[in-house]
N, CA, C and O atoms as a GROMACS GRO file, in nm:
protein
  204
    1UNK      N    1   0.083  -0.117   0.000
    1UNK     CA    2   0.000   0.000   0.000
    1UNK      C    3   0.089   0.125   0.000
    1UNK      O    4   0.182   0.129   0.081
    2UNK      N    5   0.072   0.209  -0.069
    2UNK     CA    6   0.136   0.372  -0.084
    2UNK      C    7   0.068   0.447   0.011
    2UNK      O    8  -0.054   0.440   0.031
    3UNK      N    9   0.160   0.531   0.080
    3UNK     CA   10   0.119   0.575   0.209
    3UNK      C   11   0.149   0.739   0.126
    3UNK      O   12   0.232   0.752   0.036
    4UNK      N   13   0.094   0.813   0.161
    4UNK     CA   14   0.088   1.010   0.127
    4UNK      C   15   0.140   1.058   0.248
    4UNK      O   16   0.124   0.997   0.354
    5UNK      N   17   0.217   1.193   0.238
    5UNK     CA   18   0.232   1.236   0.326
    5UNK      C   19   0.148   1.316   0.380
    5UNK      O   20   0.074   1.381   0.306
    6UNK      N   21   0.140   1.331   0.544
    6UNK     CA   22   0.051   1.388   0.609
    6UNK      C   23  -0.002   1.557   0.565
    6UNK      O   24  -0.102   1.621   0.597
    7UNK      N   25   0.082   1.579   0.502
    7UNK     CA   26   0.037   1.751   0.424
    7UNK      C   27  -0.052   1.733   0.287
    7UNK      O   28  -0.130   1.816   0.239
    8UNK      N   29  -0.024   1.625   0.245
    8UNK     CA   30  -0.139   1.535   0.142
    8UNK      C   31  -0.208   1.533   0.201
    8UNK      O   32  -0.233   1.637   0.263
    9UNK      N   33  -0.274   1.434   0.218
    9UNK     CA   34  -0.350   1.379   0.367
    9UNK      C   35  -0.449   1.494   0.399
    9UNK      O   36  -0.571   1.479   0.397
   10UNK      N   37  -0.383   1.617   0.431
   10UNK     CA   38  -0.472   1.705   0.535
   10UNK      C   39  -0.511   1.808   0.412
   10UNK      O   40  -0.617   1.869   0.425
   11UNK      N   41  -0.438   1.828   0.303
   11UNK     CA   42  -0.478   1.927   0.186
   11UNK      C   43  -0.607   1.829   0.129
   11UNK      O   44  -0.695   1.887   0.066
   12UNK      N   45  -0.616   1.724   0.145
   12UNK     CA   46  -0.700   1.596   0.052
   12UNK      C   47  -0.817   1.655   0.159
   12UNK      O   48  -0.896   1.741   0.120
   13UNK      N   49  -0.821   1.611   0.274
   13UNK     CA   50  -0.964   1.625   0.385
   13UNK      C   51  -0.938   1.724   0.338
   13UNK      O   52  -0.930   1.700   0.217
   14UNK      N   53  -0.912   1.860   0.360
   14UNK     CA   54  -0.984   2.005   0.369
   14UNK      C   55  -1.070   2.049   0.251
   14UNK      O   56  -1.170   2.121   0.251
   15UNK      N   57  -1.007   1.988   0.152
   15UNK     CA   58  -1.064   2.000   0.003
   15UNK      C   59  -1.191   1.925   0.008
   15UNK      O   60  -1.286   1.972  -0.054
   16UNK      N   61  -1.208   1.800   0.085
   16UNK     CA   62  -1.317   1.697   0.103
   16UNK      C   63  -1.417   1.783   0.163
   16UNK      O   64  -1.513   1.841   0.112
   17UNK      N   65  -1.374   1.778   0.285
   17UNK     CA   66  -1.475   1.866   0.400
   17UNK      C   67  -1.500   2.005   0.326
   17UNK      O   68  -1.605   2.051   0.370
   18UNK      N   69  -1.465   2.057   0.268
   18UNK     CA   70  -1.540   2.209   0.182
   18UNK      C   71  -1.623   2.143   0.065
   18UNK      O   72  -1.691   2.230   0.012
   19UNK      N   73  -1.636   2.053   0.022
   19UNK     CA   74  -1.660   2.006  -0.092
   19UNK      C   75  -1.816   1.955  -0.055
   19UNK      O   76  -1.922   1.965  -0.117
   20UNK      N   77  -1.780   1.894   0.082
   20UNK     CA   78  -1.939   1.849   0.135
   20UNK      C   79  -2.012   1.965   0.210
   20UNK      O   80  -2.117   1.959   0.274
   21UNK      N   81  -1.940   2.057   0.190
   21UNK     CA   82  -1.994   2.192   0.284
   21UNK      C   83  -2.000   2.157   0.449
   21UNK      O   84  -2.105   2.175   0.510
   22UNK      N   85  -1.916   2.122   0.495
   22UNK     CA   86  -1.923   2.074   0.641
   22UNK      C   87  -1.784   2.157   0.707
   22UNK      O   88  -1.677   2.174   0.649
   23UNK      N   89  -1.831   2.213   0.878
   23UNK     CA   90  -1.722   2.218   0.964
   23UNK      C   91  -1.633   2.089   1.006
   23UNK      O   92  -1.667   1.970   1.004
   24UNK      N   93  -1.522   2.141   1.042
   24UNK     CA   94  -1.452   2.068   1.100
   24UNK      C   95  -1.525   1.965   1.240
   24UNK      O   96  -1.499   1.854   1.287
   25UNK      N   97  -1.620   2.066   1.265
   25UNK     CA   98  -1.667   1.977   1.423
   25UNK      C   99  -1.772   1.882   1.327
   25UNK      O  100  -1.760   1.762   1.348
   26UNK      N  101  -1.829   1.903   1.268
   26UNK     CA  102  -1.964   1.841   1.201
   26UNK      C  103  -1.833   1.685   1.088
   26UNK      O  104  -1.876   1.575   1.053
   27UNK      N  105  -1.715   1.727   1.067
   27UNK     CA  106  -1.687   1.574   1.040
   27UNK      C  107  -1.609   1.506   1.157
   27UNK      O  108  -1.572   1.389   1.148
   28UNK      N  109  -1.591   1.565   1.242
   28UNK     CA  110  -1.499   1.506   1.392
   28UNK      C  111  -1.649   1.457   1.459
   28UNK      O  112  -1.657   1.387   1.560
   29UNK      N  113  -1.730   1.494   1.407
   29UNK     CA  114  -1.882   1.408   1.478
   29UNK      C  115  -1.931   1.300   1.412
   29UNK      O  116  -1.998   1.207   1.456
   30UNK      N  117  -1.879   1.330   1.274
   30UNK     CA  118  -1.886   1.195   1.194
   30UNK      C  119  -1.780   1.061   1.247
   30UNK      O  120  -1.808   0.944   1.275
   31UNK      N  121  -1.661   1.130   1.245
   31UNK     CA  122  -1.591   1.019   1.248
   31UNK      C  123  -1.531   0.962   1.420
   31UNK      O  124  -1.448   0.874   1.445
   32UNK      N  125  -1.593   1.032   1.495
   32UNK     CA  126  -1.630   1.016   1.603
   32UNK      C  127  -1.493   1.041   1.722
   32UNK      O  128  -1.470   0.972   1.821
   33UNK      N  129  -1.415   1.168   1.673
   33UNK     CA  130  -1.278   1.212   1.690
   33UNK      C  131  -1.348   1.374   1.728
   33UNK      O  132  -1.457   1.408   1.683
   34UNK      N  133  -1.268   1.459   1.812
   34UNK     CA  134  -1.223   1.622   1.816
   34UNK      C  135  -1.215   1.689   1.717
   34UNK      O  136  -1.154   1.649   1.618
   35UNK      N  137  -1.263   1.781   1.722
   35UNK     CA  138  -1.273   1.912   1.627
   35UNK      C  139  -1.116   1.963   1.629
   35UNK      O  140  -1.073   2.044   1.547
   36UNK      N  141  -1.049   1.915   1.716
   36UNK     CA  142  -0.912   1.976   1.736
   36UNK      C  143  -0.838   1.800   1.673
   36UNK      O  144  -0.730   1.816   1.616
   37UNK      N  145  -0.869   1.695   1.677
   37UNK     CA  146  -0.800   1.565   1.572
   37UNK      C  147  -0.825   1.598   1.438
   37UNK      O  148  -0.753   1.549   1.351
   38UNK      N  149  -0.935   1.689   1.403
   38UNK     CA  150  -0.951   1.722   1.244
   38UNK      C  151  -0.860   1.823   1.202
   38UNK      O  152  -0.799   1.824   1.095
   39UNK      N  153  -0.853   1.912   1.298
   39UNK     CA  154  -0.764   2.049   1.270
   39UNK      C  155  -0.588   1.993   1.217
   39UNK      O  156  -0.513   2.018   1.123
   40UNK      N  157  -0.585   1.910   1.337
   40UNK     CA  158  -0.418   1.829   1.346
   40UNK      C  159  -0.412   1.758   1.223
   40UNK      O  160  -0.298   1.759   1.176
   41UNK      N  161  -0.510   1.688   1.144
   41UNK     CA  162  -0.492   1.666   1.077
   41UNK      C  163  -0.508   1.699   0.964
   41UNK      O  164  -0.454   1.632   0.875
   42UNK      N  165  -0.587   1.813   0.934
   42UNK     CA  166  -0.566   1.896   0.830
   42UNK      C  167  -0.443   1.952   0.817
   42UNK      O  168  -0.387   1.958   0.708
   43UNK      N  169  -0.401   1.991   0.910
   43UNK     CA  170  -0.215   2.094   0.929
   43UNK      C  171  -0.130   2.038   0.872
   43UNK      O  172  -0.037   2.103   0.824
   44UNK      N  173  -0.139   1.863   0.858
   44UNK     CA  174  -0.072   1.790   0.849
   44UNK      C  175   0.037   1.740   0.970
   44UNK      O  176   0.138   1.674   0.949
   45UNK      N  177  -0.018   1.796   1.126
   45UNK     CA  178   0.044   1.777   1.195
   45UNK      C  179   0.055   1.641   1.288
   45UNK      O  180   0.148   1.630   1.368
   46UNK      N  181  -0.030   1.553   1.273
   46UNK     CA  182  -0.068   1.443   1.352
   46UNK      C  183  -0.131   1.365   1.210
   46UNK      O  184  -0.187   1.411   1.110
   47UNK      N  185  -0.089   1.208   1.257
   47UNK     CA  186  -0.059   1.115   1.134
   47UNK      C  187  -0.213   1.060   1.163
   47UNK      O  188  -0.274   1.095   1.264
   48UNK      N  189  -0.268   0.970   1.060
   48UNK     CA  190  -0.388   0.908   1.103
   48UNK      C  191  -0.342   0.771   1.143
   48UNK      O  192  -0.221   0.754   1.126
   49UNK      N  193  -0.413   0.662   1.195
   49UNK     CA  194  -0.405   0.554   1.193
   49UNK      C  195  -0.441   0.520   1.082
   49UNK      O  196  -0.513   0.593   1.015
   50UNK      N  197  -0.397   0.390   1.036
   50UNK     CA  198  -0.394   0.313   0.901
   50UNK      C  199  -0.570   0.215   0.940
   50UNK      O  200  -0.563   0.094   0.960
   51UNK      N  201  -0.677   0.270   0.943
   51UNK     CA  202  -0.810   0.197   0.958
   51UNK      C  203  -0.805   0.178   0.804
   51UNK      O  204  -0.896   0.118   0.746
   0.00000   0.00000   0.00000
């Protein structure tokens, strides 16, 4: 499996999450994580787990 780097990763969600017209808290409620685990990972600062 090809892994992206986390600044991928977080440019990919932000583009996602504007795309569905949603806040950051409204997909950290989806995916059942912090409004501040979405932020980190938009920054590209905090890695995801491989689910």
């Amino acid at each position: 499996m090809k892994q992206i780097s986390n600044e991928k990763f977080g440019q990919f969600l932000v583009e996602l999450r504007k795309e569905k017209e949603m806040t950051q808290k409204e997909l950290a409620e989806k995916l059942f994580v912090s409004d501040k685990t979405v932020s980190k990972w938009e920054c590209g600062v905090s890695q995801t787990k491989g689910y």
